[in-house]
C-alpha positions in Angstrom: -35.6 -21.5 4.6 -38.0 -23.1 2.2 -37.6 -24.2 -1.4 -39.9 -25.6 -4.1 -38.4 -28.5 -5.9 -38.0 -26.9 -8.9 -36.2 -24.3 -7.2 -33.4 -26.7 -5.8 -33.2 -28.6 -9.3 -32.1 -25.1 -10.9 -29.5 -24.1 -8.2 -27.6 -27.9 -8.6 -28.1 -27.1 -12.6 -26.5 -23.8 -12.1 -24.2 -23.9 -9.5 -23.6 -27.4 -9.0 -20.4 -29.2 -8.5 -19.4 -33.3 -9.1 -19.5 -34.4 -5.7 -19.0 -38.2 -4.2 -21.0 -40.1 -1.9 -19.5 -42.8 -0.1 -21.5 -45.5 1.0 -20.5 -48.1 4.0 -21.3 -51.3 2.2 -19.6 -54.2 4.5 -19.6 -53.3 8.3 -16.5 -55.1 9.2 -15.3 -56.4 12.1 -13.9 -54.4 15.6 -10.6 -55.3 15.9 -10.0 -54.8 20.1 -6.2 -54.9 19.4 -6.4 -52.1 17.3 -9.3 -50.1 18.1 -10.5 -50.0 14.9 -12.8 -51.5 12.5 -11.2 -54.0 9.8 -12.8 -55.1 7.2 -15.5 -52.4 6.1 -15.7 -51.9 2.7 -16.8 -48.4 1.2 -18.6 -47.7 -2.3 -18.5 -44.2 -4.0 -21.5 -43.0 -5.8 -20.6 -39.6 -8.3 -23.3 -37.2 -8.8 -24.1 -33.6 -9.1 -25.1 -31.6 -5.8 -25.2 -28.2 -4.6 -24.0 -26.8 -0.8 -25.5 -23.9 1.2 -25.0 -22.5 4.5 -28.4 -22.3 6.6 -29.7 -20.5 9.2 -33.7 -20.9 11.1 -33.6 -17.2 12.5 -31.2 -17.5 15.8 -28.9 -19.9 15.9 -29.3 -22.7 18.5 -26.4 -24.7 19.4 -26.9 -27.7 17.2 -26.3 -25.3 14.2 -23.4 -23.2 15.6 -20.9 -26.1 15.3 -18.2 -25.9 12.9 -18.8 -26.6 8.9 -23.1 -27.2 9.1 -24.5 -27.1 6.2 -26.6 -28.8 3.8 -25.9 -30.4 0.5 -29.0 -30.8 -2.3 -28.8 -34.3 -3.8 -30.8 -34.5 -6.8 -32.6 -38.0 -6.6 -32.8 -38.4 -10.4 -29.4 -40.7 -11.6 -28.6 -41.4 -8.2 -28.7 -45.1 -7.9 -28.8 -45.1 -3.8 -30.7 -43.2 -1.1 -28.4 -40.9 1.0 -28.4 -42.0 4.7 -27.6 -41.0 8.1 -23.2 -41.3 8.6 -22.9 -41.6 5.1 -19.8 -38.9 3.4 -20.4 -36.3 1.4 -16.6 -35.9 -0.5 -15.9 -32.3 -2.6 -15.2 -28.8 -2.0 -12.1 -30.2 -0.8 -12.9 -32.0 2.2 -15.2 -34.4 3.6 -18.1 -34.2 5.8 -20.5 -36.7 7.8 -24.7 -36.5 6.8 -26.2 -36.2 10.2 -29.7 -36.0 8.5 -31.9 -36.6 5.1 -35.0 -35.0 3.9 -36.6 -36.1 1.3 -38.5 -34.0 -1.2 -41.2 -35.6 -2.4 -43.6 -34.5 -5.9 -46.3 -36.7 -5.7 -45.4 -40.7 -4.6 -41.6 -39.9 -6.1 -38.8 -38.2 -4.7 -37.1 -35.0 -6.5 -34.2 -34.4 -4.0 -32.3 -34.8 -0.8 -31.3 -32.3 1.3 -28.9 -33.6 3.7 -27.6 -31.8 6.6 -23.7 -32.7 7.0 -21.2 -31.5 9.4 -17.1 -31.6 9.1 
């Protein structure tokens, strides 16, 4: 499925929803005792986005897994980059980015369109 830039803009304008992007921003330390990781630190980053289900033809079995998707992130206002493991939080739940693409007019970037997962 292919989109111009343009394209993806109007469907966030339109059909967009406030979503939240939360951001890892201290790693934190792995607690053995536990089995967890203490001390991360998490910042949230509000902004505008749009979800759509996808499909390239047949399905292979990287996209038949439960809640694949992919989220446009309008570039413009956003003060980060959306990365790899980062959450996507809305539609009432949250789910993991498991890839970015960035579209690009010219040297500057338009959008992201992130691939998430539940």
């Amino acid at each position: 499925m292919s989109f111009r830039s343009y394209d993806l803009l109007n469907l966030v304008r339109d059909h967009g929803e406030t979503l939240t992007l939360r951001k890892v921003t201290t790693a934190g330390a792995y607690n053995p005792a536990t089995g967890s990781v203490d001390g991360s630190a998490t910042t949230d980053y509000e902004f505008q986005g749009y979800f759509f289900n996808f499909s390239s033809g047949l399905p292979t079995g990287d996209e038949i897994r439960r809640g694949s998707r992919r989220c446009v992130i309008p570039s413009l206002g956003l003060a980060v980059e959306p990365d790899d493991e980062d959450i996507l939080i809305g539609q009432g739940d949250a789910v993991s980015i498991v890839k970015v693409s960035t579209i690009f007019s010219g040297n500057y970037p338009v959008c992201y369109i992130c691939e998430v997962r539940e």
